[in-house]
C-alpha positions in Angstrom: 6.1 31.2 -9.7 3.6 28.4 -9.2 3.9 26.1 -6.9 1.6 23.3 -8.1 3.7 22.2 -11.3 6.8 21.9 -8.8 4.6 19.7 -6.9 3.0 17.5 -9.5 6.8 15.6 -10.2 7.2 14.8 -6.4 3.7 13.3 -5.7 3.8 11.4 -9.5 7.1 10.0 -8.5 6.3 9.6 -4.5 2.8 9.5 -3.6 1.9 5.7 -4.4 4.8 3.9 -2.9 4.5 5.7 0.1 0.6 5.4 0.2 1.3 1.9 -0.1 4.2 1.0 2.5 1.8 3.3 4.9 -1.0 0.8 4.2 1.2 -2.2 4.8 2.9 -1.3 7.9 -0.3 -0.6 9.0 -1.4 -4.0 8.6 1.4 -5.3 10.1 1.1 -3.5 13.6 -2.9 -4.2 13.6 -3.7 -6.3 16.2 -5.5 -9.0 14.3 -6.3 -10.6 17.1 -8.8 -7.2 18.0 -12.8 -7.0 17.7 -12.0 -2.8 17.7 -13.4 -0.5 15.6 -13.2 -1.4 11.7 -11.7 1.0 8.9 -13.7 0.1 6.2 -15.7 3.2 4.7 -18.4 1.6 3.8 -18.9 0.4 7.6 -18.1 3.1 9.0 -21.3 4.7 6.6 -23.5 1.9 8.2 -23.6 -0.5 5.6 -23.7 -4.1 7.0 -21.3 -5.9 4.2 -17.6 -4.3 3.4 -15.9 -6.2 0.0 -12.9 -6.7 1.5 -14.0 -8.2 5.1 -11.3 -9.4 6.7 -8.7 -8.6 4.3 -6.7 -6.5 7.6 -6.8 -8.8 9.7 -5.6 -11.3 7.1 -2.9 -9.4 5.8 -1.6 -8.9 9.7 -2.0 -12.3 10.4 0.1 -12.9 7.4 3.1 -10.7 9.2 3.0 -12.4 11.8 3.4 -15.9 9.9 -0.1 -17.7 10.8 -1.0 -18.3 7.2 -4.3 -20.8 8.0 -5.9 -18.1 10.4 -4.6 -15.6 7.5 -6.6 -17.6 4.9 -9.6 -18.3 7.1 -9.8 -14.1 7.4 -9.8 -14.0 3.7 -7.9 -15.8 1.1 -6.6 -12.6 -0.8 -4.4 -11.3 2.3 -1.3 -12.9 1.4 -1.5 -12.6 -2.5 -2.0 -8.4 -1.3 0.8 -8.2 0.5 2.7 -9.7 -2.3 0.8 -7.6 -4.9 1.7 -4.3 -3.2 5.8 -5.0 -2.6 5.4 -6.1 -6.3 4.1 -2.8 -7.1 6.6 -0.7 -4.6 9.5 -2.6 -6.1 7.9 -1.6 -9.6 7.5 2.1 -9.1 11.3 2.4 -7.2 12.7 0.9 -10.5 10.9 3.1 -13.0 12.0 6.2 -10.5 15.8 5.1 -10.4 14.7 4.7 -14.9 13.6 8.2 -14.7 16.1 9.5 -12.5 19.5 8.2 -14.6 17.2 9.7 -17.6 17.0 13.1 -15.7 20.4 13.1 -15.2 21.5 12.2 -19.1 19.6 15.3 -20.1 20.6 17.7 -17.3 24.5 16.6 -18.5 23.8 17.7 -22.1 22.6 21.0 -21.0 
């Protein structure tokens, strides 16, 4: 029996939401407030310039409600944050879709 084909339903089904509520809660218990190490890969390679900048620290000042120093960190932090529970909400509906579909076919076994 091979385990990688049992696998590939679970990660399809549960890897992206969970990728993406790890991402946010991260960014809401950074301390946006910090000058600490960054976790941008290109940075951390050495490279002077990251695309997304300030988009952390936005994004946690956005949790904790200060929207101007939100925007002044980058204008796209609060539009993210809305963007990914948009897309979690998204993929828990098609999974509860796929899981009443499941369940139609395993009855008319």
């Amino acid at each position: 029996m091979n385990l990688i084909p049992r696998l590939k339903k679970p990660f399809y089904l549960h890897f992206e939401w969970l990728a993406l509520s790890i991402a946010l809660v991260t960014m809401a218990i950074l301390n946006p407030e910090s000058t600490a190490n960054s976790i941008c890969p290109l940075d951390l390679l050495g490279f002077e310039n990251c695309p997304g900048d300030g988009l952390g620290k936005s994004m946690a000042f956005s949790f904790r409600g200060k929207i101007s120093e939100s925007f002044q960190a980058h204008p796209a932090g609060l539009p993210a944050i809305l963007i990914m529970l948009t897309r979690i909400g998204s993929i828990f509906k098609r999974n509860l879709q796929f899981s009443k579909t499941e369940e139609m076919s395993n009855e008319d076994i």
